[in-house]
C-alpha positions in Angstrom: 0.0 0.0 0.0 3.0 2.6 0.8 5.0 1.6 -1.6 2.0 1.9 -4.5 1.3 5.8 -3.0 4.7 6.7 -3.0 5.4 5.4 -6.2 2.4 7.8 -7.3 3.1 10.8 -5.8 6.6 10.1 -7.3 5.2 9.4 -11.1 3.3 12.6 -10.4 6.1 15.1 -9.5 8.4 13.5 -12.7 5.5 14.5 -15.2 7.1 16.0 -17.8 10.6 13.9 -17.3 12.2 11.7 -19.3 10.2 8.2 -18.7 13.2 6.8 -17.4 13.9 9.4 -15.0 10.4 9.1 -13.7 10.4 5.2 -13.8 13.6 5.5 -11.9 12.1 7.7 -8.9 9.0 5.4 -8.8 10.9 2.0 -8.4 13.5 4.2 -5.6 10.0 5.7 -3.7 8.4 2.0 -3.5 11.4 0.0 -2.5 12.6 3.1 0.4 8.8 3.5 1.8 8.2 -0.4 1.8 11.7 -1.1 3.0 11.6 1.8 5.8 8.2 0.3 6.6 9.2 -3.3 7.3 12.9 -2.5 8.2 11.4 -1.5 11.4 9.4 -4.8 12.0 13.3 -5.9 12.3 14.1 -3.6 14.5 11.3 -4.1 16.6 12.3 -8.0 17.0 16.2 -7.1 17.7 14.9 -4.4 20.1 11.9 -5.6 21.8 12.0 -9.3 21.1 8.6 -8.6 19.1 7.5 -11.6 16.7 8.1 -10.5 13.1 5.0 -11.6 11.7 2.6 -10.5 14.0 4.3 -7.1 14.4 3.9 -6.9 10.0 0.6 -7.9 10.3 -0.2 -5.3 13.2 1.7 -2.7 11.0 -0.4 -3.0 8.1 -3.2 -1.6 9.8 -1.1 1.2 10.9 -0.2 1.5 7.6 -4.0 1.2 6.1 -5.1 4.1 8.4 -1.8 6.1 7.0 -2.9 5.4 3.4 -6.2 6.5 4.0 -5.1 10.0 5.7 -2.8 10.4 3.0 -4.8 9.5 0.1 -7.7 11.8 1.4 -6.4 14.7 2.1 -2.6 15.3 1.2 -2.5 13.5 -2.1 -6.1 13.5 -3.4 -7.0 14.2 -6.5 -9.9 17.0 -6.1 -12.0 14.8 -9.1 -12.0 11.6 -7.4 -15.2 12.2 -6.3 -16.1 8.9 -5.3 -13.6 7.2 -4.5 -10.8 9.0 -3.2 -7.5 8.6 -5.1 -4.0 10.3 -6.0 -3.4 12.0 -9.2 -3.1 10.0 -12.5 0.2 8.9 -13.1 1.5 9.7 -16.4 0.7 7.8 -19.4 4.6 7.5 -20.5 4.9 6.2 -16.8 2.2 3.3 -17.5 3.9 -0.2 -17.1 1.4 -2.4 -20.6 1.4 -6.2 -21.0 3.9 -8.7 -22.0 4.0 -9.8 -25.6 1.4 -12.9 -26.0 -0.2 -12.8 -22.8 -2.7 -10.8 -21.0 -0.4 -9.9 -17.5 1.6 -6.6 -16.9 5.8 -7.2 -16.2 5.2 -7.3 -12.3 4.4 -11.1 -13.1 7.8 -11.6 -14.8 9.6 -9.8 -12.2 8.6 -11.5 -9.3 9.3 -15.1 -11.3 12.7 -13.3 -11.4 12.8 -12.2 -7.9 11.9 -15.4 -6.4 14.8 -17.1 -8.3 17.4 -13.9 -7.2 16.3 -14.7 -3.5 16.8 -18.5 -3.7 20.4 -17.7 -4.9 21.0 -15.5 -2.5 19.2 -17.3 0.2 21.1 -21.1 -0.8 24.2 -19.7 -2.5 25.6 -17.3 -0.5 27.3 -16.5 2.7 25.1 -13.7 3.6 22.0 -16.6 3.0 23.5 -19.2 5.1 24.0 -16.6 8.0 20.7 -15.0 7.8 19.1 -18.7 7.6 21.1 -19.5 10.8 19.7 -16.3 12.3 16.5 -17.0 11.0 16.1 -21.1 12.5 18.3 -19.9 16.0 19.2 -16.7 16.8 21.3 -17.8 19.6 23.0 -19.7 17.9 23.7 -17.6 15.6 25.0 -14.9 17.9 27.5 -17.8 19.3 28.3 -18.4 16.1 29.4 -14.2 15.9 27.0 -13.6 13.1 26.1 -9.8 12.9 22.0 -11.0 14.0 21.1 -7.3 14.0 22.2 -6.3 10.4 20.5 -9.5 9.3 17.5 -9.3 10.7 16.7 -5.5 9.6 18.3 -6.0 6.5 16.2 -9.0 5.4 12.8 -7.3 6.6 14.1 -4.7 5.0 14.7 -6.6 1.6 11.5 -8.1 2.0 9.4 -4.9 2.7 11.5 -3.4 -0.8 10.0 -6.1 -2.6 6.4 -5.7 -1.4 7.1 -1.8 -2.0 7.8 -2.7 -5.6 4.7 -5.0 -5.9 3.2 -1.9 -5.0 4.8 0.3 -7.8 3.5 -2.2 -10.2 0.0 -2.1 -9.4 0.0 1.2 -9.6 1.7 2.0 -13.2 0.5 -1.3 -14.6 -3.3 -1.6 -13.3 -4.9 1.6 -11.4 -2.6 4.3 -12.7 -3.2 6.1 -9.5 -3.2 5.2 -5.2 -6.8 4.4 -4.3 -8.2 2.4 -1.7 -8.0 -0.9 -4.6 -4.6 -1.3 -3.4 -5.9 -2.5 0.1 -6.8 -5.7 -1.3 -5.3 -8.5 1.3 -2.9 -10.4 -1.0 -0.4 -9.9 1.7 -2.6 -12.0 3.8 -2.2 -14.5 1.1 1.4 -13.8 0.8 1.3 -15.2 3.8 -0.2 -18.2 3.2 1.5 -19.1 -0.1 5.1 -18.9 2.0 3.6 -21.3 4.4 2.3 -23.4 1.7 6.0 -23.2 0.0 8.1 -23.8 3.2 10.1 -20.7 2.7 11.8 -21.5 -0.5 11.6 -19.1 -3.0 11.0 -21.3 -5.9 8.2 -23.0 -4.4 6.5 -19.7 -4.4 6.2 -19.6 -7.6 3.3 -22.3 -8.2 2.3 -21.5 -4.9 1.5 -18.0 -5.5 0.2 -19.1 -9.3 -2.3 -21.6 -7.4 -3.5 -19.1 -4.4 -4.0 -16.5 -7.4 -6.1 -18.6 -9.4 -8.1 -19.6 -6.1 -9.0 -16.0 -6.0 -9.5 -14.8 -9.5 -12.2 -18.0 -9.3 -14.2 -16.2 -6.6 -16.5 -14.5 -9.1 -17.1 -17.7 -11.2 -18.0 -19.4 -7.7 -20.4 -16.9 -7.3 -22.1 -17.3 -10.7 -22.2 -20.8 -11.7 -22.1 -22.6 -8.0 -24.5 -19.9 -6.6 -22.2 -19.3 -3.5 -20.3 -16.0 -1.8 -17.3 -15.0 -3.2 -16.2 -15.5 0.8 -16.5 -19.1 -0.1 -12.7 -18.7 -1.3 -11.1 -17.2 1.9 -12.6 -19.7 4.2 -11.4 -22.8 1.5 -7.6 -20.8 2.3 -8.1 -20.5 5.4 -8.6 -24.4 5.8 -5.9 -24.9 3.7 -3.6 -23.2 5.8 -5.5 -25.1 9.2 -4.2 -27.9 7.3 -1.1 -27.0 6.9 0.0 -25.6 10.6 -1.7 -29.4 11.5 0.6 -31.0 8.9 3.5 -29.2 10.8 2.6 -30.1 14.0 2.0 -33.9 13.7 4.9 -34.1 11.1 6.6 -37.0 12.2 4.4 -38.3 14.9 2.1 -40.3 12.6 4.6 -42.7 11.8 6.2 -43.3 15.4 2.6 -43.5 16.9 1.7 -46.4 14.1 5.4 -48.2 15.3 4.2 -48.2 18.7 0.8 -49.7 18.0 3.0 -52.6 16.4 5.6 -53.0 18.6 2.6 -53.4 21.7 1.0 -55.8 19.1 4.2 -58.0 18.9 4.8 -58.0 22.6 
């Protein structure tokens, strides 16, 4: 949500730029504002001990009420009568389609992202440390790991891309901020790195799979006669399913070898 206002009121104040100048303080005002915004969900877990994810997900609505106050009154656009939005980015700032198929670049760039992140996740020094950090933090502050650079940095990162995610919906689908930009899919960002156990590869048919669960919501509606809410509570079993999964991984099978071994005796 910050990241798609800033990258507005960016695309707004370059009118009139060379389109890769403005492009250029788009993509910088997303990935700052989103990476600012979550950087300090970092901070708040070196420096409190808060839990990362519930301090993002109590953020957002900080951030919700933010983009609200912002959108309505700082940044409007006095002819959004409506429904209250920015100015109109530029139309040389507009991200269009990829060749052959009906989806804007963002698409392509988080297939690309995803990969980037498993290499530097898997492949590199930095990764291994901040996967150390991330399983034990103890250990890794035995291990003399800088745990604070880590941590922010990598809530950080991640807040940069969600920034950018935000950039894209922006110049590729709304051309201005509005309130369509609260939309929950990083609730179901949530769920789809659950559902891929962290790794950034897996995300990718994840998120293609949780996508397509909501983009079905309207044809539920029409052909099965059912709420488009229908969708949220088949993800939310899904995930039930999954934090059971993770529970009773590996209790299953020692419960069945117990039931045999008091058989043989």
């Amino acid at each position: 949500m910050l990241g798609g206002l800033a990258a507005a009121v960016a695309g707004v104040a370059c009118a009139g730029l060379p389109p890769l100048f403005g492009f250029a303080a788009m993509i910088a005002a997303a990935i700052i504002v989103g990476g600012v915004w979550i950087g300090a969900v970092g901070a708040l877990r070196i420096l409190r001990g808060v839990n990362e994810t519930i301090a993002s997900l109590l953020m957002a609505y900080i951030a919700t009420a933010l983009f609200n106050q912002l959108v309505e009154s700082v940044f409007r656009d006095p002819s959004s009568l409506n429904k209250p939005a920015t100015y109109p980015v530029p139309d040389g700032l507009r991200i269009g389609n990829m060749p052959f198929i009906d989806a804007h670049w963002g698409v392509a760039f988080g297939v690309m992202a995803c990969i980037a992140c498993f290499f530097l996740i898997e492949r590199t020094t930095v990764g291994f440390a901040a996967r150390v950090t991330g399983d034990n933090i103890r250990a890794a502050q035995v291990q003399g790991f800088p745990v604070a650079r880590l941590v922010i940095g990598f809530t950080a990162l991640g807040g940069a891309l969600a920034g950018l995610g935000g950039f894209f919906e922006v110049s590729a689908i709304y051309g201005s901020a509005n309130d369509s930009l609260i939309s929950g899919v990083g609730y179901t960002g949530i769920l789809v790195a659950f559902l891929a156990r962290h790794n950034p590869l897996a995300i990718i048919p994840m998120a293609m799979l949780l996508g397509g669960f909501e983009a079905s919501s309207g044809l539920v509606q029409r052909r099965m006669d059912l709420p488009d809410a229908t969708i949220l509570v088949f993800e939310g079993t899904i995930f039930v399913i999954v934090l059971l999964s993770e529970t009773l991984y590996g209790r299953s099978g020692s419960l069945i070898q117990k039931v045999f071994e008091r058989g043989r005796n």
